[in-house]
C-alpha positions in Angstrom: -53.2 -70.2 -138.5 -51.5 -70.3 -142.1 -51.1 -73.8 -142.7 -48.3 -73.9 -145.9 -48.0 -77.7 -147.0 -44.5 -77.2 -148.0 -43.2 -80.4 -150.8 -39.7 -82.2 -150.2 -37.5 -81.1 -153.1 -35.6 -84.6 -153.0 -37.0 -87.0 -155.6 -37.7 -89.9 -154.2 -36.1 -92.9 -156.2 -38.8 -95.7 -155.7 -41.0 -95.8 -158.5 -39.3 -94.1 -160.9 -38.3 -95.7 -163.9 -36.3 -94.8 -166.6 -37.6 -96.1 -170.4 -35.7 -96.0 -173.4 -34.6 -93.3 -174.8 -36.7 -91.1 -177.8 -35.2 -89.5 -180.5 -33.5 -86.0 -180.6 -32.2 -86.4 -177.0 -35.4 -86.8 -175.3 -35.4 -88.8 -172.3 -38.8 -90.7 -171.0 -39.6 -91.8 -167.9 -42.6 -93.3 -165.8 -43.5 -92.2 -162.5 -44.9 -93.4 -159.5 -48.3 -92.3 -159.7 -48.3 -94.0 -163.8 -47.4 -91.0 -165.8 -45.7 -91.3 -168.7 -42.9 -88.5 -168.6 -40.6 -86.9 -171.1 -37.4 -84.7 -170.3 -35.0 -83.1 -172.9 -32.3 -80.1 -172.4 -34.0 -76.5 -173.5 -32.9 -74.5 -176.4 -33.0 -71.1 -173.5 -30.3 -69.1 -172.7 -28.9 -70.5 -170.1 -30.1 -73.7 -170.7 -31.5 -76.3 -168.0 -32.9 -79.6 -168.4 -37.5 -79.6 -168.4 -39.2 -82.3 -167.9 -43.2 -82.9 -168.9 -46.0 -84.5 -169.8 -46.3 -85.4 -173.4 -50.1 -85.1 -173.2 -50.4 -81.9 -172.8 -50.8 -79.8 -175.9 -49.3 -76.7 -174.7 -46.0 -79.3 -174.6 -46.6 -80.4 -178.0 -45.5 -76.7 -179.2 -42.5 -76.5 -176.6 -41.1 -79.7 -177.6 -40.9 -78.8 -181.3 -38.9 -75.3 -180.3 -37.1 -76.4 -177.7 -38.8 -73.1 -175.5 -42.3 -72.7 -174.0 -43.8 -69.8 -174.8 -41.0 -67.8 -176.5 -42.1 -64.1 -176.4 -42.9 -64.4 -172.7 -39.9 -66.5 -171.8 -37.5 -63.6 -173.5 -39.8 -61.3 -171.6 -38.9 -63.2 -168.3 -35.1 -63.3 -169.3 -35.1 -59.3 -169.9 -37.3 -58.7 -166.3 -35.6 -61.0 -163.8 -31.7 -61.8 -165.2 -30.2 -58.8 -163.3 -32.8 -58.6 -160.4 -31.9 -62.1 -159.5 -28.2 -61.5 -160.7 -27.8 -58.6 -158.0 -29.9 -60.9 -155.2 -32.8 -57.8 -155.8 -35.4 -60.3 -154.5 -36.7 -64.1 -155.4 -39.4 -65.1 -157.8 -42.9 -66.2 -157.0 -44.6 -68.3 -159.5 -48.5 -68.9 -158.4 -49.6 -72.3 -160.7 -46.2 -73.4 -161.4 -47.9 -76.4 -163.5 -44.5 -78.4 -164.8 -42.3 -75.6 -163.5 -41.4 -74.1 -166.8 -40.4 -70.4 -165.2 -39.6 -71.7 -162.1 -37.2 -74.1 -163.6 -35.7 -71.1 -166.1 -35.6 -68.7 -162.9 -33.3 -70.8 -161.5 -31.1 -71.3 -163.7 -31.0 -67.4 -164.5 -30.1 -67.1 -160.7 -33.0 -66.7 -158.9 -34.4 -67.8 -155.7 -38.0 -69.1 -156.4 -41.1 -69.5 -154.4 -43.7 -72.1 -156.4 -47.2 -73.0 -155.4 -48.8 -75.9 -157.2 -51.4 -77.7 -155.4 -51.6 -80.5 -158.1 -49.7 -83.6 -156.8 -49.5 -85.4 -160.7 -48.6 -81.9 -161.5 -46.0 -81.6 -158.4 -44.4 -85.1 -159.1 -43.2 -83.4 -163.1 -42.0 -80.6 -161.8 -39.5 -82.3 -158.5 -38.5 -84.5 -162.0 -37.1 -81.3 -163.3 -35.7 -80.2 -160.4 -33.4 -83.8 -159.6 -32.8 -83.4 -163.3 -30.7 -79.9 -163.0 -27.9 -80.6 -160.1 -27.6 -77.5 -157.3 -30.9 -76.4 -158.4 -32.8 -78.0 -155.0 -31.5 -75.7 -152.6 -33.0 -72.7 -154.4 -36.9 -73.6 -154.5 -39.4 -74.2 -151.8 -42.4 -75.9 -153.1 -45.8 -75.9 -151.5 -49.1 -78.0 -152.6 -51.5 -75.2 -151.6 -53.7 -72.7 -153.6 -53.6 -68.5 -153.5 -57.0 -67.3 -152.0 -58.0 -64.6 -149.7 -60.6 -66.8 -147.4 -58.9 -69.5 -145.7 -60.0 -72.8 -146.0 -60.5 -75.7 -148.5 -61.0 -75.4 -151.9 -61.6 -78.3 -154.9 -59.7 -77.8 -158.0 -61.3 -79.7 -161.3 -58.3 -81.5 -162.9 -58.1 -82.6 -166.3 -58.1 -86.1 -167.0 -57.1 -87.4 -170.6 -58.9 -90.2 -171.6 -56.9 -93.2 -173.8 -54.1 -91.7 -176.2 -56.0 -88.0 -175.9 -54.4 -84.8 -175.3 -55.5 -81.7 -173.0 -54.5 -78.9 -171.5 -53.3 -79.7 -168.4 -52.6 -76.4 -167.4 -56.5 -76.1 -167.7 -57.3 -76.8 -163.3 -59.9 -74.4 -162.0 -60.5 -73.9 -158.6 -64.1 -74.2 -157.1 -63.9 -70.5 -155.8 -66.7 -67.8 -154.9 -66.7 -67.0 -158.4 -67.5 -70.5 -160.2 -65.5 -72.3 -163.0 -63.9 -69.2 -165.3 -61.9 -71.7 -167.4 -61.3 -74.9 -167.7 -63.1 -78.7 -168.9 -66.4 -79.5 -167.8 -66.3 -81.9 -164.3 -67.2 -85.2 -166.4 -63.2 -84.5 -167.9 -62.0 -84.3 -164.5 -61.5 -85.0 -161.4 -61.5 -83.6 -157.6 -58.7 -82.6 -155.7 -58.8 -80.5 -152.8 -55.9 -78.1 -151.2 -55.5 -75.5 -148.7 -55.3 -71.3 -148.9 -52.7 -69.5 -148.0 -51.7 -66.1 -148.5 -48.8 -64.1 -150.3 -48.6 -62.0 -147.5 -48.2 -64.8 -144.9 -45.5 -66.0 -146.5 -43.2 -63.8 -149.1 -41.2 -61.9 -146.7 -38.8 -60.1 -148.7 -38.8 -58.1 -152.2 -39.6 -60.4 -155.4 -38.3 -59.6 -158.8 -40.9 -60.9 -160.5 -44.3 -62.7 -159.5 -46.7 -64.9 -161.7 -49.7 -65.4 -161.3 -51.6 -68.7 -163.3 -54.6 -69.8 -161.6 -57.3 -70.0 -164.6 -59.2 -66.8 -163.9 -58.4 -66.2 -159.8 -55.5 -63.9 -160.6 -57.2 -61.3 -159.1 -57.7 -63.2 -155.8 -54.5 -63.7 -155.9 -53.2 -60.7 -156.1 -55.8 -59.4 -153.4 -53.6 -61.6 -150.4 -50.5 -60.0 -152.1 -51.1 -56.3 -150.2 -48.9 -55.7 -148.0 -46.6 -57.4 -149.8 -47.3 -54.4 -152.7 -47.4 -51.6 -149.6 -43.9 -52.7 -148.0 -41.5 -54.3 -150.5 -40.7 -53.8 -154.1 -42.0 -55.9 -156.2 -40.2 -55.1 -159.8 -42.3 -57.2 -162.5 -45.5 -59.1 -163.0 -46.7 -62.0 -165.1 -50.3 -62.6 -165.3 -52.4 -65.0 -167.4 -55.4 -63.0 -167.5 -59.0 -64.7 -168.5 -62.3 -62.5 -169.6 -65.1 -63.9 -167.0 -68.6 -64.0 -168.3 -70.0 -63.1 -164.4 -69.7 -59.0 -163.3 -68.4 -59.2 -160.3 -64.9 -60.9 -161.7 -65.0 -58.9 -164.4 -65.0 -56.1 -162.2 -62.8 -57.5 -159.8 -60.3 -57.7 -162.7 -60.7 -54.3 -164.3 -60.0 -52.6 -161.0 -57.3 -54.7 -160.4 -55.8 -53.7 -163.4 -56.2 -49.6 -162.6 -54.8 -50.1 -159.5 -51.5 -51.7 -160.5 -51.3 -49.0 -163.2 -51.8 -46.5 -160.3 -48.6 -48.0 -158.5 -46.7 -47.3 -161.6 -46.9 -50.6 -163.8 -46.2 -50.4 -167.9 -48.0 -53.2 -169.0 -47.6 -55.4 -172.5 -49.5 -57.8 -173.9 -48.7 -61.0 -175.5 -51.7 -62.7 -177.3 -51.5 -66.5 -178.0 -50.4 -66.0 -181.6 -47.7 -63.8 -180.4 -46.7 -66.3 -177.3 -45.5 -68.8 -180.2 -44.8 -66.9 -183.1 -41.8 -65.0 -181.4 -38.5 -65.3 -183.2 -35.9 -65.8 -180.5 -32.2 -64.4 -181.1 -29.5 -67.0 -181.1 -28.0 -68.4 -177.7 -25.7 -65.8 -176.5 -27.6 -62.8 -177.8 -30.6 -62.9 -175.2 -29.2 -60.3 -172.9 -30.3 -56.8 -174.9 -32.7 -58.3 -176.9 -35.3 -56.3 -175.5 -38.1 -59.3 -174.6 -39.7 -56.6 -172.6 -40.4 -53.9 -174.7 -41.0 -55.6 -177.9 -44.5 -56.8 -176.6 -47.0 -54.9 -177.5 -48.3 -52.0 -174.9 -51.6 -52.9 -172.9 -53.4 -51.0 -173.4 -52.8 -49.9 -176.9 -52.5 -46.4 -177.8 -56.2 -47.2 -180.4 -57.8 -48.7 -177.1 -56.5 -45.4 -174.8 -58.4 -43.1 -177.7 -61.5 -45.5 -178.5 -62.3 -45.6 -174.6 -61.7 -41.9 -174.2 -64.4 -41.2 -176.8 -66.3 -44.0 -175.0 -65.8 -42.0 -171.2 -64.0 -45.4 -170.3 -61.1 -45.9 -168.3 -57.9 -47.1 -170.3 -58.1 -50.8 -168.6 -61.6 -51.0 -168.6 -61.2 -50.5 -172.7 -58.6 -52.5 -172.9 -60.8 -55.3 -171.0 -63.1 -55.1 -173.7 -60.9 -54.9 -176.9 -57.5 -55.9 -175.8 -58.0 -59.5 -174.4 -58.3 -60.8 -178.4 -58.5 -64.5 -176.7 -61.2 -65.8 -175.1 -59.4 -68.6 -172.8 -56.6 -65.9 -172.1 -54.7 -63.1 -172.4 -51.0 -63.3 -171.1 -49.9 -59.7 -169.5 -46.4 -58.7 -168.3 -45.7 -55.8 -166.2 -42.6 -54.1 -165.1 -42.9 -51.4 -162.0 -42.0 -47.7 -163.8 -42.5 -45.9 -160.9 -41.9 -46.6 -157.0 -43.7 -42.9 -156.6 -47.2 -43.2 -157.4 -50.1 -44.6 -155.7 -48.6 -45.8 -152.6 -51.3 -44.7 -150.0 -54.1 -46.5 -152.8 -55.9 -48.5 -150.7 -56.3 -52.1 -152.7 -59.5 -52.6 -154.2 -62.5 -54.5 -153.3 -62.9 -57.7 -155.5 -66.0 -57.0 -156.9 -68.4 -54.1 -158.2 
């Protein structure tokens, strides 16, 4: 039986204290379980109010903009703002961390579906949701992970050490295929969470769905298929990793093929883009195009190179696209509701 280990939405006010204020607006706060917590007002459009952990270094960035991850976040605004506008379908963000897109896709509109199994990484993100009044009743949390096999899995989780910073966002799970990103154990430590299964439990069509999980995005997907057979899912966000063992490396390419044979356009956004983005001024987001200013995955030189090579396009792009060893970040928007639709889904492996 699915067991879904679903996380009240209601802060709970013991504990919590509120410190004094930082500069620029910034408010900082320590938690129950210790952490020391920052929250400041975004500079999105629409705005909403994020709160975080000033550790991580993937913060650091977000903090100094005012928006994590621009060129993906404009993405997100262009693929979900009328989907969730017109009630289309709800948003499922897999390794919702601090609750960055989760957070934003609610205050575009959206309904949202978040798994985090973290609990230090659970107690940030309920912050940001007491933080942003109305915004409860639109999320359901739960503290599990995405897997095809049921059961238990450990998840390494980073543990800075003194004044240090990590990257948080860096848990791996323990799964078939190993550790494909993250810290060694001796920078972690163990927590363990249940599976569960996209398909036990989205129900309806979903505008957009992320997927996070340090390398398992495949697996992910793979409990996603009827979900892909019988609704319409209209965009994807995947943080994809290059794994140094075969069988994920296949697991991923095919992956890959058989989304584009459902009729996904891919883009790409490489680290250095992520950040680099120039965002148009509040009130100028809608039209801006966050979609199809990424660059297309593959790229037109990778199509020709793996031709000449008797590749397939993704399988090129595999090799030359992901320009990042720790990731790549894909986004995907369904072109076509026509093609592919009696592809079985592929095995995870060679």
């Amino acid at each position: 039986m699915q067991h879904v280990d679903r996380v009240s939405t209601k802060l709970q006010r013991e504990g919590w204290r509120l410190e004094a204020p930082l500069p620029r607006g910034t408010n900082r706060w320590t938690s129950p379980l210790g952490q020391t917590l920052h929250s400041f007002t975004t500079s999105t459009e629409p705005r909403f109010v994020f709160a975080f952990n000033p550790r991580d270094h993937d913060m650091a960035r977000m903090a100094r903009q005012g928006v994590l991850e621009p060129a993906l976040t404009l993405a997100w605004h262009d693929a979900t703002r009328a989907c969730c506008r017109d009630r289309r379908g709800v948003v499922v963000d897999v390794g919702g961390n601090f609750g960055w897109y989760t957070l934003y896709s609610i205050a575009l509109g959206c309904e949202v579906f978040v798994v985090e199994p973290v609990p230090a990484w659970l107690e940030v993100l309920t912050l940001g949701v007491a933080l942003n009044p109305g915004f409860a009743p639109h999320v359901k949390i739960v503290q599990n992970v995405v897997y095809p096999d049921r059961g238990n899995y450990t998840l390494r989780v980073p543990r800075p050490q003194g004044d240090a910073r990590m990257f948080l966002g860096m848990t791996y799970m323990q799964g078939a295929a190993g550790r494909l990103k993250g810290y060694n154990d001796q920078e972690t430590y163990a927590h363990v969470a249940r599976a569960i299964r996209l398909d036990d439990v989205v129900r309806g069509d979903v505008c957009l769905l992320k997927a996070d999980v340090e390398g398992y995005e495949p697996q992910v997907l793979h409990t996603a298929q009827r979900v892909f057979a019988e609704r319409r899912v209209y965009a994807l966000q995947l943080e994809m990793t290059r794994s140094h063992g075969e069988q994920q490396r296949c697991a991923t390419v095919k992956m890959l093929e058989h989304l584009g044979a459902l009729g996904y356009a891919f883009k790409q956004a490489d680290h250095t883009l992520v950040d680099a983005t120039q965002l148009p001024p509040i009130g100028e987001w809608e039209g801006a195009g966050g979609f199809d200013r990424l660059p297309d995955f593959p790229s037109n030189a990778t199509r020709a190179q793996g031709a000449r090579e008797g590749l397939s396009p993704m399988r090129a792009a595999y090799e030359r696209d992901f320009t990042a060893y720790l990731s790549t970040n894909l986004f995907a928007r369904r072109a076509t509701w026509a093609a592919g639709a009696a592809r079985p889904w592929p095995s995870l492996g060679c």
